[in-house]
C-alpha positions as CSV (number, residue, x, y, z in Angstrom):
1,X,3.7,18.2,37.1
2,X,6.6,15.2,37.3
3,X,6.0,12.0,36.3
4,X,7.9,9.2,37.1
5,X,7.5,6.6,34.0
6,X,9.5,3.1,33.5
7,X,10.6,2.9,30.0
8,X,11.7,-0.4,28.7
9,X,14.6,0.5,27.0
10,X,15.7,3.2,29.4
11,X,14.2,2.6,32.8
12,X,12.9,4.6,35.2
13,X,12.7,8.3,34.1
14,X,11.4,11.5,35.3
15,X,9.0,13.7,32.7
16,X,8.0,16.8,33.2
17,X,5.1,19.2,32.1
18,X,3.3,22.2,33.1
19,X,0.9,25.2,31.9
20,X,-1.3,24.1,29.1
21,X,0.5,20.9,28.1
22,X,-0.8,19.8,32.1
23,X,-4.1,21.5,31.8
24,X,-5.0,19.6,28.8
25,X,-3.7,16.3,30.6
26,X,-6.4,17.1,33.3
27,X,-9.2,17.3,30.6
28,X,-8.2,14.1,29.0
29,X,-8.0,12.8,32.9
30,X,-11.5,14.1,33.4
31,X,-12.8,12.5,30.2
32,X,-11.1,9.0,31.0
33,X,-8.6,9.2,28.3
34,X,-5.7,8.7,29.9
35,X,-6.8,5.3,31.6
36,X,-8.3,4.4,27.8
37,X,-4.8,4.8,26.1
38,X,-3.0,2.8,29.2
39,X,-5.0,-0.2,28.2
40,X,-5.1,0.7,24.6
41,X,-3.0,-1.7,22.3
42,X,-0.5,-0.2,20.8
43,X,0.1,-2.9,17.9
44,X,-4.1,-3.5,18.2
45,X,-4.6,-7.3,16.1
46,X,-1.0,-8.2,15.2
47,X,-0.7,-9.1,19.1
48,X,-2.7,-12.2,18.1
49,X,0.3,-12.9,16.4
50,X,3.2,-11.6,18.5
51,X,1.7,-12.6,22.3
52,X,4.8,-11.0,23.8
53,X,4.2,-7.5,23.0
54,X,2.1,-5.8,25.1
55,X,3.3,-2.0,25.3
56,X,0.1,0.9,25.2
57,X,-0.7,3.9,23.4
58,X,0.2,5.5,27.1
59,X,3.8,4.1,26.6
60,X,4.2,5.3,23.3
61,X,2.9,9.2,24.3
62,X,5.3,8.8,27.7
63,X,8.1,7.9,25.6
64,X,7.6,10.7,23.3
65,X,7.1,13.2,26.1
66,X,10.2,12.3,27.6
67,X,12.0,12.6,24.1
68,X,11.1,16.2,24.0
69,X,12.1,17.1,27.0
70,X,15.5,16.1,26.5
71,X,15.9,17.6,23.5
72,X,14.6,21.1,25.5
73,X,17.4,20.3,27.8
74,X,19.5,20.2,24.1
75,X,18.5,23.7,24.0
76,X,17.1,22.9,20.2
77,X,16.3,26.4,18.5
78,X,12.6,26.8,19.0
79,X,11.5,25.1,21.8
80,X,11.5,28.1,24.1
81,X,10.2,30.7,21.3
82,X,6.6,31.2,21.7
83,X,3.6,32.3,19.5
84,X,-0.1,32.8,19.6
85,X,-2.5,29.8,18.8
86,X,-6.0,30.8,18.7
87,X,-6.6,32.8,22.0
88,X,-3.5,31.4,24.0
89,X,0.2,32.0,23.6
90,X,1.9,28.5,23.3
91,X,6.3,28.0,23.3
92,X,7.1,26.0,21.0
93,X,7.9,23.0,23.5
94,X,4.3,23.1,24.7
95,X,3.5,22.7,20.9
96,X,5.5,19.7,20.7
97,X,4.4,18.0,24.6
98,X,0.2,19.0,23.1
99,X,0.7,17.1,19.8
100,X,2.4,14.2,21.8
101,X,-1.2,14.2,24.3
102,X,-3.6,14.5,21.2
103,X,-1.7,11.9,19.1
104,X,-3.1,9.1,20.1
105,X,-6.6,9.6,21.5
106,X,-7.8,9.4,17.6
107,X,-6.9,5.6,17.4
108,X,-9.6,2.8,17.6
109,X,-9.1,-0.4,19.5
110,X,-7.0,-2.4,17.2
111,X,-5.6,0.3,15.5
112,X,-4.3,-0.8,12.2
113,X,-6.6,-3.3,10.9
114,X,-10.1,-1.2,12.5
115,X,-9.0,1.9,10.9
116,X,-8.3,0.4,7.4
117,X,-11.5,-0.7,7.5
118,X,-13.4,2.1,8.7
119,X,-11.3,4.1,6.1
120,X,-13.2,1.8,3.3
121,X,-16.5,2.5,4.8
122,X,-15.8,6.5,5.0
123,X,-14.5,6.2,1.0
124,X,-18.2,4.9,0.2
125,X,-20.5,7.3,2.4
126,X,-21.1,10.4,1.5
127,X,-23.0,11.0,4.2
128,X,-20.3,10.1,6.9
129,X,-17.8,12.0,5.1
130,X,-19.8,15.0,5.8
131,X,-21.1,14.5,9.4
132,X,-17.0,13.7,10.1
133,X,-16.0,17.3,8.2
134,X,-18.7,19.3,10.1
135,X,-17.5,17.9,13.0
136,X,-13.5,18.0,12.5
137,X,-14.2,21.6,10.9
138,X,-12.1,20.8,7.8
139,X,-12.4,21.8,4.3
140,X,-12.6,19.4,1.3
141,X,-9.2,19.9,0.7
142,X,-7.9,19.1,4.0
143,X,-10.3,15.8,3.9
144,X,-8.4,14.6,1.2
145,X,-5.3,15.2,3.0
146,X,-7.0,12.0,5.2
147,X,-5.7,8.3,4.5
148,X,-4.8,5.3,6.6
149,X,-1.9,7.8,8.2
150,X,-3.6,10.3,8.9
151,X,-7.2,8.7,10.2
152,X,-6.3,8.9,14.0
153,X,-5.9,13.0,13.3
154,X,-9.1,13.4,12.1
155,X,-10.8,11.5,14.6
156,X,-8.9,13.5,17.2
157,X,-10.1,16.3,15.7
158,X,-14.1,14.7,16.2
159,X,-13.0,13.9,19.6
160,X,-11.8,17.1,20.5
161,X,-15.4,19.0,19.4
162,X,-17.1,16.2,21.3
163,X,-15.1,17.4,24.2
164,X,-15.5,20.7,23.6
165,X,-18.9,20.8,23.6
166,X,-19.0,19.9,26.9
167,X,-16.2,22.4,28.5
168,X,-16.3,26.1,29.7
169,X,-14.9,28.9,28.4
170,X,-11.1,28.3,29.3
171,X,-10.9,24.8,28.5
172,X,-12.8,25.5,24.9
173,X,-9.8,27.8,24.6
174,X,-7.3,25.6,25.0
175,X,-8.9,22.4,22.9
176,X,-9.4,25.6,20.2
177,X,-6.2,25.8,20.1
178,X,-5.2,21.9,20.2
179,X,-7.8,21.6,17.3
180,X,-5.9,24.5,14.9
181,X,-2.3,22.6,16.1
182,X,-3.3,19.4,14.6
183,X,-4.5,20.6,11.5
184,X,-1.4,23.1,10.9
185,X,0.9,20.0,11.8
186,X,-0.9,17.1,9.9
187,X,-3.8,18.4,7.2
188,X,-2.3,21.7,6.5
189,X,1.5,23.2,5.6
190,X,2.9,24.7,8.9
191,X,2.2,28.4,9.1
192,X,5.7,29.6,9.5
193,X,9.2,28.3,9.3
194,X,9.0,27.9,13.7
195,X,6.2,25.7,13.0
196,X,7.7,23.9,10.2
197,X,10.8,23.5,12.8
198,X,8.5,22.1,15.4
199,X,6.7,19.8,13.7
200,X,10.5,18.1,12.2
201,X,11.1,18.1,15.7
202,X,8.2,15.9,16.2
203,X,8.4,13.4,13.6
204,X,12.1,12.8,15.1
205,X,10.6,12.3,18.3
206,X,7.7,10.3,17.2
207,X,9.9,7.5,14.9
208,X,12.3,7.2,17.6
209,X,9.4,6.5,20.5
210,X,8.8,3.9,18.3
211,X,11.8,2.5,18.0
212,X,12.5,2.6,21.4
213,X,9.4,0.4,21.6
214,X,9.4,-2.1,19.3
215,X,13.2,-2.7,18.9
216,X,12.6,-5.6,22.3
217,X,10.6,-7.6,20.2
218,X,13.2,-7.9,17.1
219,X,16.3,-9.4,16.3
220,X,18.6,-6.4,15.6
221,X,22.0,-7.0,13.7
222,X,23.6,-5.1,16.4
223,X,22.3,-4.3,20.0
224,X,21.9,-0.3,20.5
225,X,22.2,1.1,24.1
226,X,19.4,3.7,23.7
227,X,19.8,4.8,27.5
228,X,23.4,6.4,26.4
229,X,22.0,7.5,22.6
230,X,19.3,9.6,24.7
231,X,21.7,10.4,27.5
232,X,23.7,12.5,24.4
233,X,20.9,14.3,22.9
234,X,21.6,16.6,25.4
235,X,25.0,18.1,23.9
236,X,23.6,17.3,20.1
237,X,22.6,20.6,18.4
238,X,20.4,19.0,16.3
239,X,20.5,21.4,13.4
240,X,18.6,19.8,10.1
241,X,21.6,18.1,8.7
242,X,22.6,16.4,12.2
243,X,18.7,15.5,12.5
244,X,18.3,14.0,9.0
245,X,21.5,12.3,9.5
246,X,20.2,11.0,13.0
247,X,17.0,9.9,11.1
248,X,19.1,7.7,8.5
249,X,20.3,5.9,11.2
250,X,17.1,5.2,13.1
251,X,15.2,4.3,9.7
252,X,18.1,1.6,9.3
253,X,16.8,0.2,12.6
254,X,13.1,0.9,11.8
255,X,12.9,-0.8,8.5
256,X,14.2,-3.9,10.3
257,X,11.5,-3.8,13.0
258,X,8.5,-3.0,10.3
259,X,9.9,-6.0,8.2
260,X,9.9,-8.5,11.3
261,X,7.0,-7.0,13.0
262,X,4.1,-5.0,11.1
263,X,4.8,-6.0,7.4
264,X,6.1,-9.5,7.9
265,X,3.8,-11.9,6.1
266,X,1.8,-13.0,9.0
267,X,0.7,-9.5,9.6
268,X,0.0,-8.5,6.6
269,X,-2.7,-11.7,6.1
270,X,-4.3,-10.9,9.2
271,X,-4.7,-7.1,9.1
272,X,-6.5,-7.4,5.7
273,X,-8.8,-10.5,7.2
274,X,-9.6,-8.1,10.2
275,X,-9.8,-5.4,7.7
276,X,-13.0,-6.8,5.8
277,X,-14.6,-8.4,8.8
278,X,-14.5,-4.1,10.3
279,X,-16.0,-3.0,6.6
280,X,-18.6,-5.7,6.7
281,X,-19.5,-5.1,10.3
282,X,-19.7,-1.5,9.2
283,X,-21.9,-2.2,6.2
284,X,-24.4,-3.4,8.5
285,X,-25.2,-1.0,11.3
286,X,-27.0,1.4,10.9
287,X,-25.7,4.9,13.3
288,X,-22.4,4.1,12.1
289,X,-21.0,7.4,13.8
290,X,-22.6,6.2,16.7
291,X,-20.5,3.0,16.3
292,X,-17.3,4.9,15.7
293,X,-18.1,7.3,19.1
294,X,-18.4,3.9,21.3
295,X,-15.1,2.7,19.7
296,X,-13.4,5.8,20.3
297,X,-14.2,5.9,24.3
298,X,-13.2,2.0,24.7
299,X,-9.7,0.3,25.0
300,X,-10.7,-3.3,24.3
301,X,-10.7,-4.6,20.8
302,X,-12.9,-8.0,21.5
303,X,-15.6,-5.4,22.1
304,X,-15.3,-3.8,18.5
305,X,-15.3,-7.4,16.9
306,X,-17.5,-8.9,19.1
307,X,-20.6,-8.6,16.5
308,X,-18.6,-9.7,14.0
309,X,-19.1,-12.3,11.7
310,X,-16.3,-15.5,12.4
311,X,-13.2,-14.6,10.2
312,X,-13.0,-16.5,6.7
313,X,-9.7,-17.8,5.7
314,X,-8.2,-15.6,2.7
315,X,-6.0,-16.9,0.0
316,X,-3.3,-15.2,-2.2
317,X,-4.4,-14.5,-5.7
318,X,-0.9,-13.0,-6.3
319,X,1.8,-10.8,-4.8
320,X,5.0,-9.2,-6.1
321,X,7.8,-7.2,-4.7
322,X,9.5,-4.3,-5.9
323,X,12.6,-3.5,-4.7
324,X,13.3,0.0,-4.0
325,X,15.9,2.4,-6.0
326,X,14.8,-0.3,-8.8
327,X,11.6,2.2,-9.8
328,X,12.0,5.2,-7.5
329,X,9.6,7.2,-9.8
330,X,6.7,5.1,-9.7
331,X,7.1,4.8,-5.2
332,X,7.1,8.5,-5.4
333,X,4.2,9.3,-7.9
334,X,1.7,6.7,-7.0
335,X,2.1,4.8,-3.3
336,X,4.0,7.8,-1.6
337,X,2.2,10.9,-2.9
338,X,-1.5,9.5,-2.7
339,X,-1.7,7.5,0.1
340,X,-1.7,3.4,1.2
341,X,-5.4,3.2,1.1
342,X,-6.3,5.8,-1.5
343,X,-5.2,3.2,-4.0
344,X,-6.7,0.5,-2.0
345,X,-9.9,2.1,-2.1
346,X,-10.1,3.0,-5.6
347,X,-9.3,-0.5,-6.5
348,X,-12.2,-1.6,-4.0
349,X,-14.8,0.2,-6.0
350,X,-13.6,-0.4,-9.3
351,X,-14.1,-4.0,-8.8
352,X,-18.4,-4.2,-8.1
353,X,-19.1,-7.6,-6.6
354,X,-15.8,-9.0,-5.5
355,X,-14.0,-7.4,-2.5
356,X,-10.4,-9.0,-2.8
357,X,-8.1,-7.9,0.1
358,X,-5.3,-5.7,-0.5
359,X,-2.5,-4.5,1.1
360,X,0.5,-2.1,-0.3
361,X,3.7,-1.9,2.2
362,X,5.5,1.3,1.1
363,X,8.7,2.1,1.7
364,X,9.4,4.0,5.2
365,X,8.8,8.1,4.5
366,X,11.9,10.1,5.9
367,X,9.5,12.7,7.1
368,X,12.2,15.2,7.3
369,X,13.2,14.9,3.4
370,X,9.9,14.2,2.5
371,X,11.1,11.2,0.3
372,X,10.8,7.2,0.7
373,X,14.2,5.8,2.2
374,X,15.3,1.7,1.0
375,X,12.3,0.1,1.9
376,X,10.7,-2.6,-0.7
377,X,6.9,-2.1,-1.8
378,X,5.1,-5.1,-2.1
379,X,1.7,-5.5,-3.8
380,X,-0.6,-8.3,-2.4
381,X,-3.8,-9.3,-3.4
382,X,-6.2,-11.9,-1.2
383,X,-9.5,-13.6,-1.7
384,X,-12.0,-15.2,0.7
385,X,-11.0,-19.2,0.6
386,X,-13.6,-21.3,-1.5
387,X,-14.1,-18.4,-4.2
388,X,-12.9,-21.2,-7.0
389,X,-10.6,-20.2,-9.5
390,X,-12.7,-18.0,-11.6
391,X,-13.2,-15.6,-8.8
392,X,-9.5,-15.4,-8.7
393,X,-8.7,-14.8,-12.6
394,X,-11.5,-12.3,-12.7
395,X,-10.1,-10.4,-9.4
396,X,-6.8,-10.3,-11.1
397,X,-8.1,-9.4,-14.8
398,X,-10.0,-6.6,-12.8
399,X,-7.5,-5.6,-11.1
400,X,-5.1,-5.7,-14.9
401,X,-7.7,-3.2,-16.0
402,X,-7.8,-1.1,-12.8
403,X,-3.7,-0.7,-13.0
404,X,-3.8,0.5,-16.8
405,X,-6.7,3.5,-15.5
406,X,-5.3,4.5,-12.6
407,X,-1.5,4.9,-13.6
408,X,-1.5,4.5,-17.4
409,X,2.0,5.7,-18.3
410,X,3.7,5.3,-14.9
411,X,7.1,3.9,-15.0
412,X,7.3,0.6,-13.3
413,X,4.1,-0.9,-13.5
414,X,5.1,-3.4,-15.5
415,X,6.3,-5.9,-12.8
416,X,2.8,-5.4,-11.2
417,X,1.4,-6.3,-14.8
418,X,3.9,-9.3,-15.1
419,X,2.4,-10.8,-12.1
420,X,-1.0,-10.5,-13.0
421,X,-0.4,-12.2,-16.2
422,X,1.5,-14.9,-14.4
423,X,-1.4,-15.0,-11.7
424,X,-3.7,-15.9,-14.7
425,X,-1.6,-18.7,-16.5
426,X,-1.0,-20.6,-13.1
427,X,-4.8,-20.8,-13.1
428,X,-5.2,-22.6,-16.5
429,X,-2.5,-25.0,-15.4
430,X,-4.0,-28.4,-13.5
431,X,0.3,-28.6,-12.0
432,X,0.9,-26.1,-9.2
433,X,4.8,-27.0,-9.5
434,X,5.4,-24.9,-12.1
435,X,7.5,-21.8,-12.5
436,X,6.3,-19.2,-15.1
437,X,9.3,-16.8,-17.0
438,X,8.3,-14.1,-19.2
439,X,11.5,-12.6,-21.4
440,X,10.5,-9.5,-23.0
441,X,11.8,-9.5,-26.5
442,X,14.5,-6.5,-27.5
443,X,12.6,-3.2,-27.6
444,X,13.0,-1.9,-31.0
445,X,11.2,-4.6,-32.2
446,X,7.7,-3.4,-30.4
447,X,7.1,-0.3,-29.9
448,X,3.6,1.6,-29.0
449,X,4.4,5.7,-29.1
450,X,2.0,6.1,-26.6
451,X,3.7,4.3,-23.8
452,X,7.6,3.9,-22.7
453,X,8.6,0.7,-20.5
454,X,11.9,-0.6,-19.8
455,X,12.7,-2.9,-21.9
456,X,12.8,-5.9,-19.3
457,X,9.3,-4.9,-17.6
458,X,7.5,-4.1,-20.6
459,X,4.2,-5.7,-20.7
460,X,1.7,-3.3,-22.2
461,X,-1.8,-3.1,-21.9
462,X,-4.2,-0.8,-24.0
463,X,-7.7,-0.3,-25.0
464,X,-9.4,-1.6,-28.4
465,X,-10.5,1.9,-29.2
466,X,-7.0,3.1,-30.5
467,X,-6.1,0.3,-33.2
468,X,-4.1,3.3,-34.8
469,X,-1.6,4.2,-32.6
470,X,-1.2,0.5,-31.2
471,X,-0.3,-1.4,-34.6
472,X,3.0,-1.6,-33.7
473,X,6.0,-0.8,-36.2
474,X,8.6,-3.2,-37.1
475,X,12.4,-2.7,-38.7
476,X,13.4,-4.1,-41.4
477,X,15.1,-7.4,-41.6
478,X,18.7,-6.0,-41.6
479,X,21.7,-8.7,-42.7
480,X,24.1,-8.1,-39.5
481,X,21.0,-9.8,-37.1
482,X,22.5,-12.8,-35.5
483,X,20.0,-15.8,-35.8
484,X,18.3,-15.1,-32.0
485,X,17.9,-11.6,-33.3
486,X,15.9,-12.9,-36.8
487,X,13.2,-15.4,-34.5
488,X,12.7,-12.3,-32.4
489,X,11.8,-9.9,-35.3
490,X,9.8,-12.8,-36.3
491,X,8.0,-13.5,-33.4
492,X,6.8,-10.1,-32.9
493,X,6.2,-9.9,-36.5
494,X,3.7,-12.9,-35.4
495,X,2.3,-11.4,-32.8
496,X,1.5,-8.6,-34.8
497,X,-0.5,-10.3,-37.3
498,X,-2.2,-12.0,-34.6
499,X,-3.0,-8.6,-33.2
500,X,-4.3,-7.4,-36.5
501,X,-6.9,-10.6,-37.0
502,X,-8.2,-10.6,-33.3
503,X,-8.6,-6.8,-33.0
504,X,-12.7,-6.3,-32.9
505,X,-14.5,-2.9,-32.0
506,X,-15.9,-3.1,-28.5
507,X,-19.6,-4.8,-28.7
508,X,-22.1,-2.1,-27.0
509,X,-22.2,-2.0,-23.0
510,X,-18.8,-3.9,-23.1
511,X,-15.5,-2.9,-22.5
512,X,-12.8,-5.3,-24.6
513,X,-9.1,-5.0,-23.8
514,X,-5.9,-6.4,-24.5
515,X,-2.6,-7.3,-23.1
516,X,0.0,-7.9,-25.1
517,X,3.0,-9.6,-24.2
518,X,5.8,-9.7,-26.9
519,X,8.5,-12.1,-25.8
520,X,9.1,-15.6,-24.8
521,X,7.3,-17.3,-21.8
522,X,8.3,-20.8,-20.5
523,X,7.1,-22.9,-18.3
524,X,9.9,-24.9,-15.6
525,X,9.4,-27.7,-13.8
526,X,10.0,-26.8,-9.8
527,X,12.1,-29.4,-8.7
528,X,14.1,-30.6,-12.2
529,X,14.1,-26.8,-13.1
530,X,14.0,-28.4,-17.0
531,X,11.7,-26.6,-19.4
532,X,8.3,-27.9,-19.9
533,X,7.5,-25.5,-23.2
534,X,7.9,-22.5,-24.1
535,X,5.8,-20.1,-26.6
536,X,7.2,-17.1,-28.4
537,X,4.5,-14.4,-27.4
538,X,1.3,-14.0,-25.9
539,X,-2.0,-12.0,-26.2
540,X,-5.1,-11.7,-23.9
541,X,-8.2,-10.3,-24.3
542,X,-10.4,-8.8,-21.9
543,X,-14.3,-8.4,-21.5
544,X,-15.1,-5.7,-18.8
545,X,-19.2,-5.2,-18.4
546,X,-20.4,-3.2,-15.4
547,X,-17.6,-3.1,-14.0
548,X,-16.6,-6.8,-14.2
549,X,-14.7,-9.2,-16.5
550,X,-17.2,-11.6,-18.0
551,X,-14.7,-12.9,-20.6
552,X,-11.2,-13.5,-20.9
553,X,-9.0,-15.4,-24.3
554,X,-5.5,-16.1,-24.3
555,X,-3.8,-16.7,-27.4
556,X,0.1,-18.0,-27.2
557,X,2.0,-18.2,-30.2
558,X,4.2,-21.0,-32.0
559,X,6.5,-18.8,-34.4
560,X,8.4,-20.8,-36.7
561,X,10.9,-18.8,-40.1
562,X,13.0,-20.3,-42.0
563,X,12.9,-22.6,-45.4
564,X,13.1,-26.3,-44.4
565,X,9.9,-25.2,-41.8
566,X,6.6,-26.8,-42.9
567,X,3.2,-25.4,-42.8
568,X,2.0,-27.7,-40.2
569,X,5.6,-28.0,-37.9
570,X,4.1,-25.2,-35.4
571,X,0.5,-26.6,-34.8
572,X,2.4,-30.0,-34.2
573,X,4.9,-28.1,-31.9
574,X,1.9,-26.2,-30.1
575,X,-0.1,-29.5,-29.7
576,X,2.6,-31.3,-28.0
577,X,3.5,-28.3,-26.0
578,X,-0.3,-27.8,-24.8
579,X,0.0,-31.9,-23.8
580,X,3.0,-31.6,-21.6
581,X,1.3,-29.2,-20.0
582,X,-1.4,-30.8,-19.6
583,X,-3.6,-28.1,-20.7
584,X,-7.2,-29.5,-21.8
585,X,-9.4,-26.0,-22.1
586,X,-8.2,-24.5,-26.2
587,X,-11.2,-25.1,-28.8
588,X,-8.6,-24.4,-31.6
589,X,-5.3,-24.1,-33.5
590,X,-4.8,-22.0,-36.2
591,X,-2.1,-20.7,-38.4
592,X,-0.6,-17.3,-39.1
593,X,1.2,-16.6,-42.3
594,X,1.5,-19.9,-43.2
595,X,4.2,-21.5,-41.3
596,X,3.0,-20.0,-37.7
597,X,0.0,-20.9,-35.6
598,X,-1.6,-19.8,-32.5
599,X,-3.7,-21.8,-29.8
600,X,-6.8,-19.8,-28.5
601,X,-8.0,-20.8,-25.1
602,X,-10.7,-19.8,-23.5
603,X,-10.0,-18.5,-19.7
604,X,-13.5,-17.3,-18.6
């Protein structure tokens, strides 16, 4: 069967398919698929944001199905070599053109933000998670292969047994067969080193379709003619250096599109509103895989929010950055490995009673090297407006707790914890124009043998219930230590002692913790960028019962050493430090070893 398709970048072209790749075309025909993804959003709620794109599922699988044939025109190795998939015998080009028909008809109206929330609801019911398994035919382990990625594949896979229910012999054949090629190419590790070859193949062809897409809505730093890059995949070989090579440069491009398009800030506040609005529409029906079946025959996405309850502004509680190649170790082993929403989730139940909004931008996946390229992750957290500031300290002391379970010794958490802490201070403070720097104090001077930060990002958190190995251990004063380096050995010294006095066992049914911050944090003015004050260390303390904070302490500390140093000079000092700041919640001042004091204020 020919096709002639007009494709933006490229213009009118001719595609080509036959055998099963056509046959399976004619059951998605028959079942009104192929109209469905024609109308079907590609970009689903961010085009209430960017009106001008308007390009389908349809386009996408088109674009992809002309990709592959040029590269068969390449003669790529592979692509002509055939095998047996269930009871058929498939080349390795109709592999590719069947994945490129089946990838798309798993997607909901609205694509992103639905499926993130539907994700949530599966995380919580059991009993979805096994109606959806029965019906996909997967095993536990290939269910928790499933995340926001990979959501559309198992719904194809529930799709496909819908449809298969339905078809005669032959064509339960062929979607047999479909069924076993998305699980070999997405749930499972490809079944030979062809299959591993096809499916590389695929993820080439599937990033660039959507560069080819989305590139007309961007400002690129440099205009690409994609008609002649495609016109010379012809006489390309493609071999896996040449094709990872090819991939560095398209993720160049792609990174700029994600960063203007899907994670710039305006999409990334409106997937997670949609998001919760899906999850609390969910939370109310009661067939929900009923729900799910009506989404997955319909195109238009008012239809799956039109029972919805009006959207409720959100709010930033906090959000931080981190670049990467700055911590590759803690992309790989925590947002790369497990998943965007298998953190999200976690995080969701952890925190009983408050549903705070989060979304985690990874850095792009080269899916050839099978390792995050130069993207930046950045951590957000958002709260219905009107929660009042309580409901924001608490979301971010639950979500201080929920960081030190989940990735304990991880390298790199520490700019997540940093912003937390910050999150919390900015709440105490009636000024909104003020800047918040935390300087970590010189490592050798605090150390906890349990846990290793760098030096500038170490802000450690750990549980009352090992006093033993967190009493930290100090050098002795040595008589080379410039004057800086004696107020720092003093100050943590300080902080130490305060440590020591404030250190109580866990009451029963609570959980008490305690962040401890062992360096300098000042306060700037905005717009004079002169310091306000400045304390030399910090220490909070943290309540969890059932799952939520119901108390939280912060104690800063006014250090003062040598001679001519009274015993009252810091409570003055801390005093006229909490008044500039204009800071009216503490209930006391007290000293520490004499000449030092510490201001305890009560957060929540």
């Amino acid at each position: 069967m020919k096709f002639t398709y007009s494709i933006p970048t490229i213009g009118k072209v001719e595609i080509n398919f036959n055998g099963y790749p056509y046959k399976f075309y004619q059951i998605m025909e028959r079942h009104n698929e192929v109209e469905r993804l024609k109308k079907l959003e590609h970009l689903g709620v961010l085009q209430n944001i960017f009106p001008g794109i308007r390009h389908t599922r349809w386009d996408y699988t088109m674009t992809m199905l002309y990709l592959i044939q040029r590269l068969r025109e390449a003669g790529l190795e592979g692509l002509s070599r055939t095998r047996k998939v269930g009871e058929i015998v498939l080349s390795g080009r109709d592999i590719m053109q069947l994945l490129a028909l089946v990838a798309n008809i798993g997607h909901f109206p609205g694509t992103f933000a639905v499926e993130k929330g539907i994700m949530r609801y599966i995380a919580q019911s059991k009993e979805l998670r096994n109606k959806l398994k029965d019906l996909a035919a997967i095993d536990d382990e290939q269910f928790s292969q499933i995340n926001y990625f990979t959501l559309n594949k198992l719904m194809a896979l529930v799709k496909l047994q819908w449809w298969q229910e339905e078809a005669d012999d032959a064509e339960k054949n062929l979607i047999s067969a479909v069924k076993q090629l998305v699980k070999q190419s997405f749930l499972d590790e490809p079944p030979t080193e062809h299959h591993k070859k096809i499916v590389e193949y695929f993820n080439f062809v599937r990033r660039m379709s959507y560069q080819l897409l989305d590139c007309l809505y961007v400002n690129l730093p440099v205009r690409v003619e994609y008609a002649e890059f495609i016109k010379q995949l012809p006489t390309l070989s493609l071999e896996r250096k040449q094709l990872s090579a090819l991939m560095e440069l398209i993720d160049q491009y792609t990174r700029i599109v994600y960063k203007q398009i899907y994670h710039s800030q305006e999409a990334r506040k409106i997937v997670a509103d949609s998001t919760a609005q899906i999850y609390e529409q969910l939370q109310q029906k009661g067939d929900v895989l009923s729900i799910l079946k009506s989404w997955l025959s319909d195109w238009d996405q008012s239809n799956v929010y039109s029972n919805s309850s009006p959207a409720v502004e959100i709010e930033q509680v906090f959000s931080v950055t981190i670049p990467h190649g700055f911590w590759p170790s803690f992309l790989i082993e925590t947002f790369v490995e497990k998943g965007v929403d298998t953190l999200e989730i976690d995080l969701i139940t952890r925190i009983s009673g408050i549903k705070p909004l989060i979304l985690y931008i990874p850095g792009l996946r080269d899916p050839i090297l099978e390792a995050p390229t130069s993207g930046d992750l950045v951590f957000e957290v958002y709260l219905d407006q009107g929660m009042g500031d309580d409901a924001c300290i608490k979301v971010a002391g639950s979500v201080l707790l929920w960081i030190h379970h989940v990735f304990g010794k991880t390298v790199g958490v520490g700019r997540i914890t940093e912003a937390l802490f910050k999150s919390i201070l900015r709440h105490i403070l009636p000024d909104d124009n003020i800047d918040i720097n935390i300087d970590i104090t010189q490592e050798e001077f605090f150390k906890d043998k349990d846990y290793y930060f760098r030096p500038e990002e170490r802000i450690e958190i750990f549980s009352a219930g090992k006093r033993k190995e967190a009493v930290q251990m100090f050098q002795r004063e040595n008589k080379q230590w410039t004057s800086r380096i004696k107020e720092q050995f003093n100050e943590c010294k300080v902080l130490q002692e305060l440590i020591k006095r404030k250190w109580m066992d866990p009451q029963k049914g609570e959980g008490r913790y305690h962040l401890v911050v062992p360096g300098r944090i000042r306060f700037i003015d905005q717009q004079s960028r002169q310091q306000i004050a400045e304390f030399d260390g910090a220490f909070l303390t943290l309540v969890n019962r059932k799952k939520r904070i119901s108390k939280m302490k912060l104690f800063l500390i006014e250090a003062k050493s040598g001679k001519r140093t009274g015993p009252s000079a810091a409570e003055k000092e801390l005093r006229s430090k909490l008044k500039r700041l204009e800071i009216t919640r503490p209930n006391r001042i007290r000293r520490i070893l004499k000449k030092n004091a510490y201001v305890e204020i009560k957060v929540i």
